[in-house]
Backbone as CSV, one residue per row, in Angstrom:
resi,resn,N_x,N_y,N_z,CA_x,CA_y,CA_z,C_x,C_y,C_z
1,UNK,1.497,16.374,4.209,2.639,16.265,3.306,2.557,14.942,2.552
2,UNK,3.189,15.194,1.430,3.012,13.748,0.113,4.484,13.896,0.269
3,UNK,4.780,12.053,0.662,6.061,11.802,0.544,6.042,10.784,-0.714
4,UNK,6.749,10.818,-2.053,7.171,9.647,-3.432,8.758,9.286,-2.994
5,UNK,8.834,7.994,-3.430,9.919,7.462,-3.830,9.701,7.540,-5.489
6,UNK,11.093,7.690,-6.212,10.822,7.689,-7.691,12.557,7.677,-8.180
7,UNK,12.510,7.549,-9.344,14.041,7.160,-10.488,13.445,8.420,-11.382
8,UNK,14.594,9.364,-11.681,15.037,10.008,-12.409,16.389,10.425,-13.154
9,UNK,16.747,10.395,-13.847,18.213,10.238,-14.321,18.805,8.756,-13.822
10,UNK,18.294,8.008,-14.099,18.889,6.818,-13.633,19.192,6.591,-11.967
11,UNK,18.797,7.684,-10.926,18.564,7.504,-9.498,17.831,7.413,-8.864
12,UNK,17.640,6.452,-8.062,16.638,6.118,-6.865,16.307,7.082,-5.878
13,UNK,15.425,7.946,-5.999,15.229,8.948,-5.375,14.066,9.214,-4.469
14,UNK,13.896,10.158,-3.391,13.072,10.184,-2.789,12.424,11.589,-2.584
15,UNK,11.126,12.089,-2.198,10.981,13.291,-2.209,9.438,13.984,-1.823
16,UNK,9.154,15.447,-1.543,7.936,15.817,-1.165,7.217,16.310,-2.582
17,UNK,6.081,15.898,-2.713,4.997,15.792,-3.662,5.039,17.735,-3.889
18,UNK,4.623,18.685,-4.176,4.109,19.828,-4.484,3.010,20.181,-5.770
19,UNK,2.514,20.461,-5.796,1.267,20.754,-6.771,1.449,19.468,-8.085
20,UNK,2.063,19.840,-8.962,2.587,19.291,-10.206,4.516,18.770,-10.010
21,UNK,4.982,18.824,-9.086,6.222,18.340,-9.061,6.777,17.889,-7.702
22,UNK,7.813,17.251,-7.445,8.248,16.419,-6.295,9.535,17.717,-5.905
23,UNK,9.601,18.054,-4.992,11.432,18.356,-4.261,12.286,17.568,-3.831
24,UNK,12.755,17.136,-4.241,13.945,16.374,-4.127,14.959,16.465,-2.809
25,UNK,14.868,15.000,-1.679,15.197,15.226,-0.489,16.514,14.812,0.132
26,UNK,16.735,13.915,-0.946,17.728,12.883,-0.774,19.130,13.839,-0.308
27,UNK,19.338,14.732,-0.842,20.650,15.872,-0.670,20.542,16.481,0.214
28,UNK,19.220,17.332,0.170,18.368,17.751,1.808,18.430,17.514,3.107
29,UNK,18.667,16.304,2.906,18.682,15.707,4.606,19.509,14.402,4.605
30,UNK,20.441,14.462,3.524,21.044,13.725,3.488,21.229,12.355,4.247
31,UNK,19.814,11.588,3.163,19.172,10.282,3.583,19.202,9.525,1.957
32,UNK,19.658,8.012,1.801,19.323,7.510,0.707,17.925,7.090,0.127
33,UNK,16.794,7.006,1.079,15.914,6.686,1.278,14.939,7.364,2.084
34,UNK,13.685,6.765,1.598,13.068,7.509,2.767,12.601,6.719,3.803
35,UNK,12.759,5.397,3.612,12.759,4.125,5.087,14.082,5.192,5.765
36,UNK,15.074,5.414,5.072,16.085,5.989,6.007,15.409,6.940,6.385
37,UNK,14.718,7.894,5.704,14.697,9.325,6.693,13.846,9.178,7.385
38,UNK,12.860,7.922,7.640,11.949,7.688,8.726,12.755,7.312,9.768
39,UNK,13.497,6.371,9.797,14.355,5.842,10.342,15.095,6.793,11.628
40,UNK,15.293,8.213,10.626,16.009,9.227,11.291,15.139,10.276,11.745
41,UNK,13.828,9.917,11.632,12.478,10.707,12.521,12.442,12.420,11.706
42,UNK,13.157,12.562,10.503,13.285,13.353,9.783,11.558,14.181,8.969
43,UNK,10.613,13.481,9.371,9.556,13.789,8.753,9.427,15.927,8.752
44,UNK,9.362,16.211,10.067,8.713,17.262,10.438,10.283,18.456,9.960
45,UNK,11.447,18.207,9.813,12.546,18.583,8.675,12.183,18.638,7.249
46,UNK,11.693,17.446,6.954,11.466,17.541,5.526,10.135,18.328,5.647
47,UNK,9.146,18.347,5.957,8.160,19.162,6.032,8.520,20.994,5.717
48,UNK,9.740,20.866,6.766,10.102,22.629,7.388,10.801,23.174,6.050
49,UNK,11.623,21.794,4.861,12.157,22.062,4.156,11.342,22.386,2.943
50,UNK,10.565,21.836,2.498,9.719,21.719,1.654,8.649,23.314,1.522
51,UNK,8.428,23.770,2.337,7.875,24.985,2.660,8.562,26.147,2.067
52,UNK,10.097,26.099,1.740,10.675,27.487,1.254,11.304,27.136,-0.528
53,UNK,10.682,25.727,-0.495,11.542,24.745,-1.810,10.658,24.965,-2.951
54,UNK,11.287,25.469,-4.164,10.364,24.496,-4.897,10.699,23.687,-5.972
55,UNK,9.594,22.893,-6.731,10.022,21.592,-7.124,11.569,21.421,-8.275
56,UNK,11.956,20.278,-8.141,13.380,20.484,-9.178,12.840,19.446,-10.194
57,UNK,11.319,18.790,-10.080,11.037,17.813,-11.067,9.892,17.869,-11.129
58,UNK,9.132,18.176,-12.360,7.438,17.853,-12.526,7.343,16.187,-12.580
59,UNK,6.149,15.956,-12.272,5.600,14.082,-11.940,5.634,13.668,-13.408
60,UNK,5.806,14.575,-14.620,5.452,13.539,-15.355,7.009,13.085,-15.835
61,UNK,7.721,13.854,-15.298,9.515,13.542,-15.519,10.000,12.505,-14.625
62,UNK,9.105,11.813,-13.812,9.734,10.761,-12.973,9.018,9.070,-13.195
63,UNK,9.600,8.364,-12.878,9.384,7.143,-12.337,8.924,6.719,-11.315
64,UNK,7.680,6.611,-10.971,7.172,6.019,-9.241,8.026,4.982,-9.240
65,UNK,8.528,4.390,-7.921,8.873,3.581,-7.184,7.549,3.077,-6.409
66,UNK,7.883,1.908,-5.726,7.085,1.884,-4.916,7.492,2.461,-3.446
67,UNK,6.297,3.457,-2.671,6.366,4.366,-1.755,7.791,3.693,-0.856
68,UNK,7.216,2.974,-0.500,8.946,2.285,0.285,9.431,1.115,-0.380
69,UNK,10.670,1.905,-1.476,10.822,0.325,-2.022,11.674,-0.766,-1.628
70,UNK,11.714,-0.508,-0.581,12.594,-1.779,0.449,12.094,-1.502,1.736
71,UNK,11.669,-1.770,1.995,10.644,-2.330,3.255,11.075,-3.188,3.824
72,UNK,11.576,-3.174,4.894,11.966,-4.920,5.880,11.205,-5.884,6.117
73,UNK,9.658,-5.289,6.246,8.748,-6.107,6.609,7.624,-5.522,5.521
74,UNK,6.655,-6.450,4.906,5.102,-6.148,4.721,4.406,-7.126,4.815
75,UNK,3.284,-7.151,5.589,2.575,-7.659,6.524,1.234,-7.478,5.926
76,UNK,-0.158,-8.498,5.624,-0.984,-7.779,5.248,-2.111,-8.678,6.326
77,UNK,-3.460,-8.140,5.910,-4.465,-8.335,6.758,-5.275,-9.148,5.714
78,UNK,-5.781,-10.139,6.305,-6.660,-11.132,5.076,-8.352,-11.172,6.215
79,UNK,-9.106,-11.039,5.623,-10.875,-11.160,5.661,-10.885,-10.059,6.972
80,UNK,-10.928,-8.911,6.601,-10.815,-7.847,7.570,-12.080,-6.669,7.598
81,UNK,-13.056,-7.100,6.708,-14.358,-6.293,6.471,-15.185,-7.460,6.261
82,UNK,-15.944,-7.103,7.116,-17.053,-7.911,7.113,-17.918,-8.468,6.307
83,UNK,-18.132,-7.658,5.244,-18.482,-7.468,3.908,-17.506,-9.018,3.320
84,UNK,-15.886,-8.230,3.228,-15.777,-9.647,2.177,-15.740,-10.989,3.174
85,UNK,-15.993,-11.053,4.447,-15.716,-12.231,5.033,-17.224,-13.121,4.602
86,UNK,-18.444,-12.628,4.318,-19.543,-12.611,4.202,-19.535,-12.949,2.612
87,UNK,-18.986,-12.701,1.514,-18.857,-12.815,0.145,-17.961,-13.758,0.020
88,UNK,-16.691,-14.500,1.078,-16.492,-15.302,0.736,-16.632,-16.547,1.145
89,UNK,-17.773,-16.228,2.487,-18.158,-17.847,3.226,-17.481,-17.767,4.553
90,UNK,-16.446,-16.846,5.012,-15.306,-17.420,5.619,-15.833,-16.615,6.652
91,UNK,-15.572,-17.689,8.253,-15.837,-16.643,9.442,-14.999,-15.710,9.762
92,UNK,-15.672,-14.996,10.678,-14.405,-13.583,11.268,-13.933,-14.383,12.042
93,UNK,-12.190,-13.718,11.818,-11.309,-14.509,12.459,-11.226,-13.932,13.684
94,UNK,-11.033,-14.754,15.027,-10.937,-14.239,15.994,-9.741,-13.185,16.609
95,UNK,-8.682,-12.972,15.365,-7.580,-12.199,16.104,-7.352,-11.632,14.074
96,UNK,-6.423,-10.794,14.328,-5.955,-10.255,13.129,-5.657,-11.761,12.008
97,UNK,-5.877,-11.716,11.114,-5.570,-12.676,10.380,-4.244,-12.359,9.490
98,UNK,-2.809,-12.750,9.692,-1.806,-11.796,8.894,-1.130,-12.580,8.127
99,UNK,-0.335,-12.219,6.848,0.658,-12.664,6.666,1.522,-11.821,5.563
100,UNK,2.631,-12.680,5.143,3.438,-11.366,5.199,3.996,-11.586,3.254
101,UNK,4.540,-10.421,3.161,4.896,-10.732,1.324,6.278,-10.347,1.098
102,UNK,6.971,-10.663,0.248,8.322,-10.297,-0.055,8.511,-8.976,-0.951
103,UNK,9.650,-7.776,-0.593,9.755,-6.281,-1.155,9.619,-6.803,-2.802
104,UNK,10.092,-7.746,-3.513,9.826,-7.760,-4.728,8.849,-8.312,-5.220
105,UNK,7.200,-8.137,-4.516,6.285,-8.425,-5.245,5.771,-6.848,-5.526
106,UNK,6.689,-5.476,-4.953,5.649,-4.277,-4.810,6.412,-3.420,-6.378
107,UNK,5.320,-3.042,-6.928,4.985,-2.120,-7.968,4.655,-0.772,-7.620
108,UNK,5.325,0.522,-8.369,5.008,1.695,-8.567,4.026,2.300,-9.057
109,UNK,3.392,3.225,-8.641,2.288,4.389,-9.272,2.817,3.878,-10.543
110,UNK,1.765,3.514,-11.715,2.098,3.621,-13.254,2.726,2.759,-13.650
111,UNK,2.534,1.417,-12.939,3.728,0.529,-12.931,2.832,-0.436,-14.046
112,UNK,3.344,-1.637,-14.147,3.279,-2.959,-14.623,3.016,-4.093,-13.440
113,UNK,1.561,-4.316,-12.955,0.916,-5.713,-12.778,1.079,-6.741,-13.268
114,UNK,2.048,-7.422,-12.844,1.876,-8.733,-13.983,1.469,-9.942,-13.699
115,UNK,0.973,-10.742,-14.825,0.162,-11.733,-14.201,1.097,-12.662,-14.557
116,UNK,0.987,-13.695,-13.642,2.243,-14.748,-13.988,1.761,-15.524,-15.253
117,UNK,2.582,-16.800,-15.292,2.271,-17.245,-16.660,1.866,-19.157,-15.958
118,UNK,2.087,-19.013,-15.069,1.284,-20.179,-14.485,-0.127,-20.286,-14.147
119,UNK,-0.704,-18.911,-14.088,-2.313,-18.700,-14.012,-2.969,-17.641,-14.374
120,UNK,-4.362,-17.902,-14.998,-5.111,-17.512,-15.181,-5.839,-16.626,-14.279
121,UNK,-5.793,-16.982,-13.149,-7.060,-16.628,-12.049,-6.310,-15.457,-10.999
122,UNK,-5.875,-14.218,-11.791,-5.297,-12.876,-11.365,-6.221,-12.342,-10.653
123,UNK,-6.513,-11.852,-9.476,-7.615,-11.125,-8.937,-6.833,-9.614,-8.491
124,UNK,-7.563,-8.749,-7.905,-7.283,-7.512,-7.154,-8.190,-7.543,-6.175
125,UNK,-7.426,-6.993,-4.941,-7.788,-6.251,-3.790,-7.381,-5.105,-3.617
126,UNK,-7.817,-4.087,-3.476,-8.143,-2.722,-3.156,-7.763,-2.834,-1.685
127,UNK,-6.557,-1.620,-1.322,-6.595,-1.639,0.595,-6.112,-0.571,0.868
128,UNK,-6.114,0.452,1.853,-5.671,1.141,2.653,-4.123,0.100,3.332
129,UNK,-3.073,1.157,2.991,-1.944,0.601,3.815,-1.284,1.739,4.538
130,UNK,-0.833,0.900,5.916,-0.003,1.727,6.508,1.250,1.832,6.676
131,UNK,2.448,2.784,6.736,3.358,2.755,6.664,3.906,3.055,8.139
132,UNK,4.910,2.806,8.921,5.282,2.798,10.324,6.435,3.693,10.111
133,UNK,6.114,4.849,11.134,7.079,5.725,11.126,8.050,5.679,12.360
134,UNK,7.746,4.934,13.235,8.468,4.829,14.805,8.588,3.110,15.295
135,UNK,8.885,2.688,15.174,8.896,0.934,15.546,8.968,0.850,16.834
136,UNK,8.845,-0.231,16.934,8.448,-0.816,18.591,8.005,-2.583,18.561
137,UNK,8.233,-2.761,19.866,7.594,-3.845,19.829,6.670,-3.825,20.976
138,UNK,5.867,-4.730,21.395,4.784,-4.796,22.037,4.006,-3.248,22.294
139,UNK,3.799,-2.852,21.496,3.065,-1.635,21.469,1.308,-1.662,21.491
140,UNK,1.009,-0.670,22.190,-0.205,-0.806,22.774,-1.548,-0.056,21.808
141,UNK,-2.377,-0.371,21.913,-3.150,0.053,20.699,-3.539,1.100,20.946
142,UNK,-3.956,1.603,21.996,-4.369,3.079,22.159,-2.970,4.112,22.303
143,UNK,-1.715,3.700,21.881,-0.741,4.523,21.662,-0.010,4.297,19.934
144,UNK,-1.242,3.376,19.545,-0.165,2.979,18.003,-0.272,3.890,17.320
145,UNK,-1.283,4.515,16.848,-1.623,5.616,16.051,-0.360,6.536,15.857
146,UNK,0.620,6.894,17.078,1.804,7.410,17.177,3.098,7.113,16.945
147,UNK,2.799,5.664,15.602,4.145,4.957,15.243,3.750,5.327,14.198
148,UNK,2.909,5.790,13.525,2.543,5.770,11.961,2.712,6.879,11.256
149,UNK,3.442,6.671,10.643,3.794,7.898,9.790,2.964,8.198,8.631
150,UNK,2.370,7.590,7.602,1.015,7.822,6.797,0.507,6.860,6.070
151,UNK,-0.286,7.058,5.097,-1.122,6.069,4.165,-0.754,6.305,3.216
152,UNK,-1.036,5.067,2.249,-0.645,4.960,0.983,-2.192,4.027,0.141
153,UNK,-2.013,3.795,-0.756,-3.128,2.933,-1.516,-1.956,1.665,-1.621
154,UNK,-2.890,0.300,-1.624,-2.104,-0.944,-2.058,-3.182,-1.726,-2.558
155,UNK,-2.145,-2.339,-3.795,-2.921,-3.653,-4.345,-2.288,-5.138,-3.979
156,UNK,-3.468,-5.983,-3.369,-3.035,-7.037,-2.919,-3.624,-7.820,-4.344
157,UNK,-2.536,-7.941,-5.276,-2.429,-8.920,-6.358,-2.364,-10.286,-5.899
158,UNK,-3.555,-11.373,-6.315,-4.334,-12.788,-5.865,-4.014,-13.483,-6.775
159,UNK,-3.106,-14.400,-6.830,-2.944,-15.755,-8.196,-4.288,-16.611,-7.199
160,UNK,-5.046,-16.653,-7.169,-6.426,-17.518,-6.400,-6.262,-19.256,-6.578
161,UNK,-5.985,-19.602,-7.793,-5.690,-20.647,-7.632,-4.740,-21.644,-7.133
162,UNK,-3.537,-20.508,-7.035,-1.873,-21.271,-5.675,-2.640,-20.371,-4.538
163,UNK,-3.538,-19.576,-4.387,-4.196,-19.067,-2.570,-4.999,-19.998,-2.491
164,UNK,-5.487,-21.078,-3.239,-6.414,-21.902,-2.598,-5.755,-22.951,-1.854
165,UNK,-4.342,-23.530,-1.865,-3.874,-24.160,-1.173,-2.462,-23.458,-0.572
166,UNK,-2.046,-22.327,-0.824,-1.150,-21.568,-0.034,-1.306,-20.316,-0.083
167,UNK,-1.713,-19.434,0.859,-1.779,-18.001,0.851,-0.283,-17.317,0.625
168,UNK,1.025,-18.260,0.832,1.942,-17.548,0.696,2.504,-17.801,-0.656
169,UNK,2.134,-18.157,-1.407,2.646,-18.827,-2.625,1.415,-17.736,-3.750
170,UNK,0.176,-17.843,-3.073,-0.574,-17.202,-4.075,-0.689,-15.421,-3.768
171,UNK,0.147,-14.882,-2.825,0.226,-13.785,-2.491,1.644,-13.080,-2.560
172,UNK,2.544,-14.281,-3.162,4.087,-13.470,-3.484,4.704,-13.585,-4.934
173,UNK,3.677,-13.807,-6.050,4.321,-13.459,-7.464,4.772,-12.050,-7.398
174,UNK,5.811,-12.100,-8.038,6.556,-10.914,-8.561,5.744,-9.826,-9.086
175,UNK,5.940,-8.783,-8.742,5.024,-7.648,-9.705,3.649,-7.865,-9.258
176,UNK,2.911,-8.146,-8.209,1.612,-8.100,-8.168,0.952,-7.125,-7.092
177,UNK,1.997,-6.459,-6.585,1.773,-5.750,-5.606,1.662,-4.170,-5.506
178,UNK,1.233,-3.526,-6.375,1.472,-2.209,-6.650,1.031,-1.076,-5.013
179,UNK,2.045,-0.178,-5.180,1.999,0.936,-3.270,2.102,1.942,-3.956
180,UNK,1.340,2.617,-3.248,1.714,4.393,-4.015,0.150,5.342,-3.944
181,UNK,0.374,6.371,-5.070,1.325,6.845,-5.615,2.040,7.607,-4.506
182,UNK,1.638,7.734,-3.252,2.382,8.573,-2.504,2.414,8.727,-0.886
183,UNK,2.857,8.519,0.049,2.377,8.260,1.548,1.863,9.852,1.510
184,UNK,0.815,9.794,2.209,0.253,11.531,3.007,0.347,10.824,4.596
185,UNK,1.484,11.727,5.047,1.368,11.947,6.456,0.312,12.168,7.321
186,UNK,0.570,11.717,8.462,-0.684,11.912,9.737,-1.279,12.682,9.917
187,UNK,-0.462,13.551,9.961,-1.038,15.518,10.161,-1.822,15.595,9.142
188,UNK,-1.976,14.997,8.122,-3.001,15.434,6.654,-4.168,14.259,7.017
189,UNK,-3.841,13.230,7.830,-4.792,12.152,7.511,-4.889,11.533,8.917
190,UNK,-5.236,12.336,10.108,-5.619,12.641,11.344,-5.620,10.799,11.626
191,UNK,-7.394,10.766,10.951,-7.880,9.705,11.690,-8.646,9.130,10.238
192,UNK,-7.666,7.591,10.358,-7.988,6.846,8.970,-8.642,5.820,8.926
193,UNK,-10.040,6.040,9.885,-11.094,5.501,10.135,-12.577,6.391,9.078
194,UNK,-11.930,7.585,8.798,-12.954,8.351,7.834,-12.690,9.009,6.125
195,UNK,-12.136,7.620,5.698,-11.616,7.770,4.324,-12.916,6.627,3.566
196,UNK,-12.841,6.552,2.436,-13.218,6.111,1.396,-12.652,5.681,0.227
197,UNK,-12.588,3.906,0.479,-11.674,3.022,-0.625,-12.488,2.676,-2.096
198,UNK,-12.217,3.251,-2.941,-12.881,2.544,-4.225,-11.916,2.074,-5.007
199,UNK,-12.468,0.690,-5.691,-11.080,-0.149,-7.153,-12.147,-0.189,-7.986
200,UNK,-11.501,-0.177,-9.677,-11.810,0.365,-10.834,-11.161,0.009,-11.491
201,UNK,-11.954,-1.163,-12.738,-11.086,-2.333,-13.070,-11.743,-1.998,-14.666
202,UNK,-10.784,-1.200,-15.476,-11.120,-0.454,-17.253,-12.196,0.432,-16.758
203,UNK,-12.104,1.284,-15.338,-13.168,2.264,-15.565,-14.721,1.914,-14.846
204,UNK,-14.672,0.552,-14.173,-15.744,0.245,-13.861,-15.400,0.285,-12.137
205,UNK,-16.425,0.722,-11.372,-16.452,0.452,-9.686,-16.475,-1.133,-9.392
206,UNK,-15.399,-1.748,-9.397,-15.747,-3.037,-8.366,-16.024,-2.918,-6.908
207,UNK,-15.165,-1.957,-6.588,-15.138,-2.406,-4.929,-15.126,-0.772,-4.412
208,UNK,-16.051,-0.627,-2.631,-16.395,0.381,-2.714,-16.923,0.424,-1.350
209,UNK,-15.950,1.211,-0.706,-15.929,1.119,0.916,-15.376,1.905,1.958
210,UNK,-16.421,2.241,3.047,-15.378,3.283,3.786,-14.388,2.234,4.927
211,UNK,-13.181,3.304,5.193,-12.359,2.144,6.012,-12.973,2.127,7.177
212,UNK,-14.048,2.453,8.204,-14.797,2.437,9.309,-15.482,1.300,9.686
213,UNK,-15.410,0.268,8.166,-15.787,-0.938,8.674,-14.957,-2.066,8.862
214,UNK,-13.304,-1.655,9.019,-12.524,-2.785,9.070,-12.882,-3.411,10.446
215,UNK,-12.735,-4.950,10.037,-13.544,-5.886,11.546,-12.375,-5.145,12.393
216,UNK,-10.875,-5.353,12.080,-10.025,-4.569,13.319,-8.993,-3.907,13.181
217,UNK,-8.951,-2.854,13.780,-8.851,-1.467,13.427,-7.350,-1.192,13.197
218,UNK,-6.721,-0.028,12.547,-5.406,-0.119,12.614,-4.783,-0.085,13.501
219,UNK,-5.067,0.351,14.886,-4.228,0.393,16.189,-4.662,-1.229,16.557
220,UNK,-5.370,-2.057,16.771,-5.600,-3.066,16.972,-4.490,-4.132,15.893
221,UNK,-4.103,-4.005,14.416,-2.862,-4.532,13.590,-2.137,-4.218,13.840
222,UNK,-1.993,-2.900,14.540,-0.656,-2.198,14.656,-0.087,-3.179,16.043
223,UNK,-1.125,-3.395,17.049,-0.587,-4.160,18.195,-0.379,-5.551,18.350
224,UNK,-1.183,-5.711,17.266,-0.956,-7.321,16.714,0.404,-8.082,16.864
225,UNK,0.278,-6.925,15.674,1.490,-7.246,15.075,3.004,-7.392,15.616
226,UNK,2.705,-6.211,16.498,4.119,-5.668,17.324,3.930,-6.620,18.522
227,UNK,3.467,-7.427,18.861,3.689,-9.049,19.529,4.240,-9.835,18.924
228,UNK,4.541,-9.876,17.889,5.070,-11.492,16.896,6.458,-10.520,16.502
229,UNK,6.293,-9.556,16.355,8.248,-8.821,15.653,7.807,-7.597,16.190
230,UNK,8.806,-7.251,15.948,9.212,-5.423,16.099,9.086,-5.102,14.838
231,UNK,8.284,-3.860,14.971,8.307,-3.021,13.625,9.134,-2.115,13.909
232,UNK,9.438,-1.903,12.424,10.668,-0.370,12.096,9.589,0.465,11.216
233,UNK,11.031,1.631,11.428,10.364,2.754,9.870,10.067,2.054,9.090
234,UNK,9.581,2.143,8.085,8.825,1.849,7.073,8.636,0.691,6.739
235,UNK,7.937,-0.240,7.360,7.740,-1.594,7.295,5.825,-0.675,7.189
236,UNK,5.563,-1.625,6.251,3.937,-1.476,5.452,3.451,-2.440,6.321
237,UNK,1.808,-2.112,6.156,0.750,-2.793,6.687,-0.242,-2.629,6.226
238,UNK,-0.350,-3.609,5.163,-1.984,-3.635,4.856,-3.437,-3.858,5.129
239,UNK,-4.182,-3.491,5.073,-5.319,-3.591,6.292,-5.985,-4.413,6.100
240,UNK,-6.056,-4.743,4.602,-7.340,-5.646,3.983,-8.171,-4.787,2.882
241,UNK,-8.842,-5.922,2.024,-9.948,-5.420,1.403,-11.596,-5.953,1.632
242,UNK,-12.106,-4.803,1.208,-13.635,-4.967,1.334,-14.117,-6.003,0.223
243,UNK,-15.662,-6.005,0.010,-16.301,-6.733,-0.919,-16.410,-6.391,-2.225
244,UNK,-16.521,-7.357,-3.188,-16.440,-6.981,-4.433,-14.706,-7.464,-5.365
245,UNK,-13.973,-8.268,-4.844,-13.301,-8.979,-5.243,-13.207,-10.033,-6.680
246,UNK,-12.480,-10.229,-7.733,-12.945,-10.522,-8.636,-13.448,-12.316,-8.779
247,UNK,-12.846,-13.241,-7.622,-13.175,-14.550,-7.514,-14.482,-14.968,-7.573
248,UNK,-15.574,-13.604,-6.472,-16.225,-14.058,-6.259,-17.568,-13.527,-6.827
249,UNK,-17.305,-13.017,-8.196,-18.453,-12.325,-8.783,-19.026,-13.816,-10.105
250,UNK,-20.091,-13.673,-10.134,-20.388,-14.753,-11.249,-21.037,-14.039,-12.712
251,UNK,-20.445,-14.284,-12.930,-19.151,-15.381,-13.540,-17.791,-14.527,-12.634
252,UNK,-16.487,-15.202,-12.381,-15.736,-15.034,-12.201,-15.083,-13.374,-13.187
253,UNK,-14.602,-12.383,-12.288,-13.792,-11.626,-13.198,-12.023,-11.563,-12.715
254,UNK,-11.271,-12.559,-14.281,-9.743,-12.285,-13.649,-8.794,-11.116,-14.500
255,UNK,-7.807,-10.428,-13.934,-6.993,-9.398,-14.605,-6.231,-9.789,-15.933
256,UNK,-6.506,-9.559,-17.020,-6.394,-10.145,-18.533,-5.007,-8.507,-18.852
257,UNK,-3.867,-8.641,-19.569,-3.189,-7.909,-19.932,-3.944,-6.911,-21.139
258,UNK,-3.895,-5.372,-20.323,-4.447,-4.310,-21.168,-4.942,-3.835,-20.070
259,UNK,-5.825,-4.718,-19.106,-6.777,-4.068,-18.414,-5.924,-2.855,-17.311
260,UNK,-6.502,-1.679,-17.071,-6.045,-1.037,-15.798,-6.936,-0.716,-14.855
261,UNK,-5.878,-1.104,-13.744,-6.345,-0.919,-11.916,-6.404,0.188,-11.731
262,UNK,-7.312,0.651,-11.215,-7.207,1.655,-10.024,-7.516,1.566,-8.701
263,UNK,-6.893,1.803,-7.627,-7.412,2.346,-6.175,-7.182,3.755,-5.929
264,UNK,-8.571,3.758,-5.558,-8.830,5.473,-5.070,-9.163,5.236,-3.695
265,UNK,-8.230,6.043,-2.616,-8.646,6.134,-1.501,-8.580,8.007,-1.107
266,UNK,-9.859,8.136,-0.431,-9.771,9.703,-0.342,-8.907,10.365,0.527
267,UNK,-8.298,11.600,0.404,-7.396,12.035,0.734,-6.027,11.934,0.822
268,UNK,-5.980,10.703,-0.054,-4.005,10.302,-0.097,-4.786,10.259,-2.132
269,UNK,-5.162,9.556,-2.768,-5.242,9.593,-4.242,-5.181,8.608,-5.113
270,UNK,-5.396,8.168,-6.300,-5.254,7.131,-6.883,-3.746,6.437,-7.571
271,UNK,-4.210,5.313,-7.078,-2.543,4.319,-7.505,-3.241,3.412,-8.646
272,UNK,-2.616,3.604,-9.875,-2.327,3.189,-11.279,-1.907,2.345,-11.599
273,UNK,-2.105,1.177,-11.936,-1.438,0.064,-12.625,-1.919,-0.575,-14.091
274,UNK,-0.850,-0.761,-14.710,-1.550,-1.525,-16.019,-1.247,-3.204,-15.807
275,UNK,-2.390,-4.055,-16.270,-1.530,-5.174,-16.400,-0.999,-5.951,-17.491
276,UNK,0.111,-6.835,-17.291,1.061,-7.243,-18.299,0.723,-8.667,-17.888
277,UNK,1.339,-9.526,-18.999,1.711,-11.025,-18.830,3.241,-10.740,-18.211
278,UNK,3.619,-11.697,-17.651,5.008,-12.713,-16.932,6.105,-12.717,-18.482
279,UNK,6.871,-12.170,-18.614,7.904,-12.216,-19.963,8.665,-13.735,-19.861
């Protein structure tokens, strides 16, 4: 199942994906959200509902949101493939390397990237993210797999030059974070150790990777993590990106307004962004 968040008629809406159009859930299961209807373990309802429904909106009549656009927590994974730990000098870290970003840096399927107006040096990362469908805390890794409700594509938008002396400063401009276009549930995406991440920057392959080589694995972040806080429904987790990053290609390549992102990850789909300058 494809779960979107999206605005139509001026409402924040939530809903199941179908061929060419979304069903609309929010009335359905009377949830404002879909952090809420995770919240309310509603997945396998909306599933049962969706089966006799059909759509009340084609995709090109909506607005992506981003997949959870209020998230309590997002959490991401920094030098997590070996590949880019190796492209950028930096050793493997001995434990998850994390940190965390604020709900208003995340962008919608089709959204606007924007690059701030304090720098030049815009990069993209390409990642597999996860979304938490059951929270917990101290949760064990060979049972995490069973908090997760599905995947999404994410862009970890890099101001590189405030990440060279603060990862949290160069990882929380506004608008740099694009999620989407859509979570695919577990049941569709078993085991998300056998997908395939590619980013595509005006059409060209930068980056290009299966997720089988993350140094540590999503039940291993998932348990990480759930030592330092409790996760809820829909608190995101990004896993990391592979090699091929734009800092470290020579000459340098940074995100210039016009250009568009893509991440393609197989079996959930590609998330869209254009980028803009900072107004």
């Amino acid at each position: 199942m494809k779960l979107a968040s999206y605005m139509a008629n001026g409402l924040d809406l939530f809903g199941v994906v179908k061929g060419d159009g979304v069903i609309t859930m929010n009335h359905r299961v009377a949830c404002a959200s879909l952090r809420e209807a995770l919240g309310k373990d509603l997945l396998m309802q909306m599933k049962a509902t969706a089966q006799s429904a059909t759509p009340d909106r084609t995709l090109k009549e909506i607005k992506f949101l981003p997949v959870i656009p209020d998230p309590e927590l997002i959490v991401c994974a920094g030098i997590n493939y070996r590949s880019h730990a190796s492209e950028t000098g930096r050793e493997i870290p001995k434990q998850p390397s994390m940190f965390i970003r604020r709900p208003n840096t995340l962008v919608g399927h089709e959204g606007e990237l924007v690059r701030p107006t304090v720098s030049q040096q815009f990069d993209f990362e390409g990642e597999l993210a996860v979304v938490i469908g059951r929270g917990g805390r101290h949760i064990k890794a060979e049972r995490a797999l069973n908090h997760v409700a599905g995947y999404t594509c994410f862009v970890d938008g890099s101001v590189r030059d405030y990440q060279k002396f603060s990862v949290t400063s160069g990882k929380n401009f506004p608008g740099t974070g694009p999620l989407g276009p859509w979570l695919v549930t577990t049941d569709e995406l078993p085991d998300p150790t056998k997908l395939t991440l590619m980013t595509r920057l005006n059409g060209k392959e930068m980056q290009h990777s299966g997720t089988q080589l993350l140094i540590y694995s999503i039940p291993q972040i998932i348990a990480f993590c759930s030592e330092f806080t409790e996760l809820a429904p829909g608190d995101v987790i990004a896993t990391g990106t592979p090699e091929g990053v734009g800092h470290r290609r020579n000459p340098p390549v940074w995100m210039k307004p016009g250009d568009v992102l893509e991440v393609e990850i197989s079996g959930i789909g590609t998330l869209r962004s254009r980028v803009v300058d900072e107004k």
